[in-house]
N, C-alpha and C positions, 0 to 999 in steps of 0.2 A: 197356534201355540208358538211358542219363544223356545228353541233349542241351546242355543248359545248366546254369548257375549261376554265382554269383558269384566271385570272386577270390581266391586263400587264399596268401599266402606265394610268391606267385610273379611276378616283376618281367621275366619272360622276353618278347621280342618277338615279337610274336605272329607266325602264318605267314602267309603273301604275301608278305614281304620277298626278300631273297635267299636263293637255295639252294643250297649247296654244290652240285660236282661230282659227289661221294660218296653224299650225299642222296640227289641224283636220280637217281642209278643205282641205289640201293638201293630209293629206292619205286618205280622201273620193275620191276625184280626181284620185288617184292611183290604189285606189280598181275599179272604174268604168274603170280604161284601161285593170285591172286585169281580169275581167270577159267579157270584150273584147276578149281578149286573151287565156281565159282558156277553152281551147277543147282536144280531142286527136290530138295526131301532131307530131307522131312520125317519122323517118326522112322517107323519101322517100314515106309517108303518101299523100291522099290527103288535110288530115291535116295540113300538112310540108307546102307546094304548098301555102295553103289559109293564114297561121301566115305569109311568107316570101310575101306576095302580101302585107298584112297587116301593117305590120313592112315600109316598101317600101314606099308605099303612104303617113303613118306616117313623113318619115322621108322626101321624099321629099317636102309634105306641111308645114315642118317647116325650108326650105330654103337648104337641105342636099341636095352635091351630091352624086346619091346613085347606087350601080352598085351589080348585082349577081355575085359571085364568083364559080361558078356550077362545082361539080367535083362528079367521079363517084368513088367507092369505096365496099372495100371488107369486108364483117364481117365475112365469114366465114373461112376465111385461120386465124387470130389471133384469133377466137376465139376457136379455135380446136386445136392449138396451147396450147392456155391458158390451156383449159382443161383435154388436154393430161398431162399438167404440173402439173394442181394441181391431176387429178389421177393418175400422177407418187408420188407424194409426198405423196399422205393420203398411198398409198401402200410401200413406204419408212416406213412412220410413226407404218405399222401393222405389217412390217417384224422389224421392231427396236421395238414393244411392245414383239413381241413375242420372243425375243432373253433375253430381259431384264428379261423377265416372267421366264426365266429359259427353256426352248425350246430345246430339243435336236441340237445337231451341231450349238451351239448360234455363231459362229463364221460366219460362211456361213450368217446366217440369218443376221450378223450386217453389212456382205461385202456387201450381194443385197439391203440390205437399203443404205447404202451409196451410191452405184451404182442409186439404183432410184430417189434417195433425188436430186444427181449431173443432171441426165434427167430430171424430176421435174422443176428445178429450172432454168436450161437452154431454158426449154418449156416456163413456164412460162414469163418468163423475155423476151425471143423472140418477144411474143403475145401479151408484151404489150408495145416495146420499139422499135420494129422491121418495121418503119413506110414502105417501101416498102411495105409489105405485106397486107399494107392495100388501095393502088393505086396501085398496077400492075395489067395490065386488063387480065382480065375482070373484069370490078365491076358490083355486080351484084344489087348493091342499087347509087341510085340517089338524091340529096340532092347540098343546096349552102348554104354559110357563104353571109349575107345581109353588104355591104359594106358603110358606109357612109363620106364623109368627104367635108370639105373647096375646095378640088382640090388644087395640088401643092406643094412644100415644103416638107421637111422632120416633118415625125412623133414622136412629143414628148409626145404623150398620146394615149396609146393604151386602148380604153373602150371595154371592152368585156362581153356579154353574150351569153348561146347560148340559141335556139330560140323552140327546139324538146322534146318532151315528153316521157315516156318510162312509161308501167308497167311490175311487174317481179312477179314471184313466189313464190321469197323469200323475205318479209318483210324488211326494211332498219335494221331495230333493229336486228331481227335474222342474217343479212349477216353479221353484222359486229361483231355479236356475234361469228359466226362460222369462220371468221378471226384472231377473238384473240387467238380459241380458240384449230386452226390450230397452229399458233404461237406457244402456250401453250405447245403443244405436241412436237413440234422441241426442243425448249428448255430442256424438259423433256427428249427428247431420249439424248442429247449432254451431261444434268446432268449423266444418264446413262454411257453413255459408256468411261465419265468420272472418274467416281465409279468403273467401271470394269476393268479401263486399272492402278486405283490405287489400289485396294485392292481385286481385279480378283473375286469378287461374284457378281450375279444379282442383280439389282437394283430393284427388283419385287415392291418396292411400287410406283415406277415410270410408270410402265408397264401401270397401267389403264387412269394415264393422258393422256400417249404417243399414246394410242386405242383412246383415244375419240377426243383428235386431226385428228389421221386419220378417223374416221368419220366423222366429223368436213369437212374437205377438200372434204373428198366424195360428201359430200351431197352439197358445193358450187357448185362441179362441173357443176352440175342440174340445175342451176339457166338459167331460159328461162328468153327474151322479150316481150311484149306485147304492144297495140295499144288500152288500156283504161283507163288510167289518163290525167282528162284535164290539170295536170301539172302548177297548180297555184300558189303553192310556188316555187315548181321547173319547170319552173323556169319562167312560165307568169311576176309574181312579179320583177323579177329585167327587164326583158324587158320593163315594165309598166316604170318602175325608167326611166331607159333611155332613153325612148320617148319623155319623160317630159323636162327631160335633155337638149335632144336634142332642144326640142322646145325653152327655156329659153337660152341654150346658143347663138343662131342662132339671134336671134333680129333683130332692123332694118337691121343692120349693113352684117349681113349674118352669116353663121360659122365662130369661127375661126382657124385661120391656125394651123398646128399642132396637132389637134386633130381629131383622127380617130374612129370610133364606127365599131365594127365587131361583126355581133349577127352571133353565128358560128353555122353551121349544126351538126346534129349527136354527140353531144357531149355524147349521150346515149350509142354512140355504141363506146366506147372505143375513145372518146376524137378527131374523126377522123377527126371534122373541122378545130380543135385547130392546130392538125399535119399539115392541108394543111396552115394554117395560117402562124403555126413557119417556114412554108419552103418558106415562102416570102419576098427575099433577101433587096427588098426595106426597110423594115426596117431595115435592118443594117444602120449607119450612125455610124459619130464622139461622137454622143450621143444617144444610142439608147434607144427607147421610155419604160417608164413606163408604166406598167399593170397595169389596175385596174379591176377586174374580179369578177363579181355579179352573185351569182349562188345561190338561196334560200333564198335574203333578203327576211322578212317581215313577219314572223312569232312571235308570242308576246316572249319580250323581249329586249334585249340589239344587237345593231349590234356587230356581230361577224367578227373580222379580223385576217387571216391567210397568210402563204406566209414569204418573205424573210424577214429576222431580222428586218434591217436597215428600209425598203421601210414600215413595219406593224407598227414598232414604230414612222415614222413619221403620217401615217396617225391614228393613239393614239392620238397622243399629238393635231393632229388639231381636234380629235374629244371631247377632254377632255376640250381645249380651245373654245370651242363653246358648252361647257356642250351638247354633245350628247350622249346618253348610251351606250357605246360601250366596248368590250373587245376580248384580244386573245381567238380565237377556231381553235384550232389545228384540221386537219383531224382525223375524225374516220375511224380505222379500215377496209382498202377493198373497200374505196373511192376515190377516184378523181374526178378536177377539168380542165375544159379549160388551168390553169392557170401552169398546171406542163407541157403540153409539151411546150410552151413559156420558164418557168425558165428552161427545159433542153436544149433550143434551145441558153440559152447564156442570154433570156431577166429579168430584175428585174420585179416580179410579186407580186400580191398582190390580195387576195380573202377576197370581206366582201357577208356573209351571214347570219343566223340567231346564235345569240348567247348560246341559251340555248336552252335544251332539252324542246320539247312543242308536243301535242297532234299534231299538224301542222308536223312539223316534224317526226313523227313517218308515218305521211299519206304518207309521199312521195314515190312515186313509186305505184302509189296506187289508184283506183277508187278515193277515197276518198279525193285527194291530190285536192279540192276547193276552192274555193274563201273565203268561209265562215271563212275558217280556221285561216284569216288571220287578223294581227293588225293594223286600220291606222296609228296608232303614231309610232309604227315599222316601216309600211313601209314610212313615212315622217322621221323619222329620219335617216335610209339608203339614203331615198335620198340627205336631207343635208349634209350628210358626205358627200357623192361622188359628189355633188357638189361643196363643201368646198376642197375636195383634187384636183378638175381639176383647180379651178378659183386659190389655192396658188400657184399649179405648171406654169400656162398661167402668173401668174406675177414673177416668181423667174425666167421662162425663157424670159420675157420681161423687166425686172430689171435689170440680169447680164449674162444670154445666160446661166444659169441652165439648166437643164434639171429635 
């Protein structure tokens, strides 16, 4: 999820102000789907099993037709990948401190940094972009992407969340600390042995950043899973969004055509639903669908919108145009979203979640990650946004065959 970032195109007043009537019936509305929702439910949980039953019935009593996408899957070949990668790299990082430190034979010492750095980064990069690795059987985890739509036609709106829960070891705040702070040290050894190949002395005051990047790396390595956040902001709250959605769009009339809802499994374990998602050829077409990918609305603040240039600044401008508090939030640090293996699969994607840093956000991944935690007016106004962006897209493609 995206907690913060700067300001893009949006002049909207921020929330705490006043709230309509409407509003706050609406985020009252949202928080009771939210603690519907908010359990452990981590994937192949029987957690997982009870939100995907839940979701299901939701969506078929409000006229969806609605199908399980069940696929089985690996976490432990990319994730021992990843790991080996990033302990190739913090030990890059100690053999490039210790050469800049002045280290006897600093040569040798800066070749096996280089040599580890290239392993590293080849591991890493495998573990998380190498989607084989993570469907060749055996899988040893079990899990589905909850399928909804109209039936028929090509898809010009891809609504996505996913639906699974995760706790971990390391705090969202400390991981993405020790992301930058990994980063930090690479930069720092490159300053180094920039300095050394122009004026041949050690860079010793570089030496201690480039150490604590590789500690830094070390200590992500470490980072476990767990099966004890009900997962409220992350990500109950935008399922809530979409049900509602779902129900409002569907009306007498039924759904309509061209829009598709995918609440994807395992997005915990390395984005795995999103992968089986992006590898479903059906959505290729002459125009292929828009993302709109909710992952942490509803935390107090402004909605936070991240993703491709083009596709972020038009859903701005409809939120600025409908005075909804909204702004860019670029990913922090050692995050991801459903929404990047889609944009690597070729799709234009777009993530709205909570815009600013909040006590909510700090909880996720977390016992703590509640219902309590959360804002109605936030999450009423995530969901008129994402409303606001499906109804202008369903008339610019009923208008002139936009997409």
């Amino acid at each position: 999820m995206a907690p913060r970032g700067r300001a893009e195109e949006n002049s909207s007043p921020a929330i705490g102000g006043r709230v309509s009537g409407l509003d706050q019936e609406l985020g009252e509305g949202l928080l009771r789907r939210v603690q519907a929702l908010a359990f452990p439910r981590a994937a192949g949980s029987e957690g997982d099993a009870r939100v995907r039953r839940l979701l299901s019935e939701g969506l078929r009593a409000a006229g969806w037709r609605v199908r399980e996408d069940r696929f089985a899957y690996s976490l432990k070949r990319p994730w021992a990948l990843l790991r080996a990668g990033l302990a190739s790299l913090a030990a890059a990082l100690a053999a490039g401190a210790a050469a800049v430190a002045g280290a006897p034979h600093a040569g040798a010492w800066c070749a096996g940094a280089a040599g580890l750095a290239a392993l590293g980064i080849a591991g890493a990069a495998a573990g998380v972009r190498w989607d084989s690795l993570y469907f060749a059987p055996p899988g040893e985890l079990c899990t589905a992407n909850v399928v909804a739509d109209a039936g028929g036609g090509p898809v010009r709106i891809l609504l996505v969340a996913h639906h699974d829960s995760k706790s971990q070891n390391l705090p969202l705040l400390l991981r993405g600390f020790l992301v930058a702070a990994g980063a930090a040290g690479a930069v720092s050894l490159a300053a180094a042995a920039i300095q050394w190949a122009l004026f041949g002395v050690p860079a010793r005051l570089l030496a201690g950043v480039t150490a604590a990047g590789a500690l830094s790396l070390a200590a992500l390595a470490t980072l476990t899973f767990g099966n004890r956040s009900p997962g409220a902001l992350d990500n109950a709250a935008s399922l809530a969004v979409l049900l509602e959605l779902a129900r409002r769009l569907a009306g007498p009339e039924g759904p309509p055509a061209g829009v598709r809802l995918v609440l994807t499994g395992a997005e915990e374990h390395l984005m795995a639903g999103a992968r089986r998602l992006a590898a479903d050829r059906s959505l290729r077409s002459a125009r292929e669908p828009l993302v709109l990918n909710l992952d942490g609305v509803g935390a107090p603040g402004p909605v936070g919108v991240a993703g491709e240039r083009s596709l972020r600044r038009r859903v701005l401008r409809l939120a600025r145009e409908a005075g909804i508090p909204a702004r860019r939030a670029p990913l922090p640090p050692g995050t991801g979203t459903d929404a990047l293996p889609l944009a690597w699969a070729g799709l234009r994607a777009v993530t709205l979640t909570s815009g600013r840093l909040s006590r909510a956000v700090l909880r996720v991944h977390s016992p703590a990650d509640r219902p309590d935690g959360l804002d109605a007016a936030s999450l009423a106004a995530a969901f008129r946004l994402t409303e606001r962006c499906v109804r202008e897209i369903l008339a610019a493609r009923d208008g002139d065959g936009a997409g």
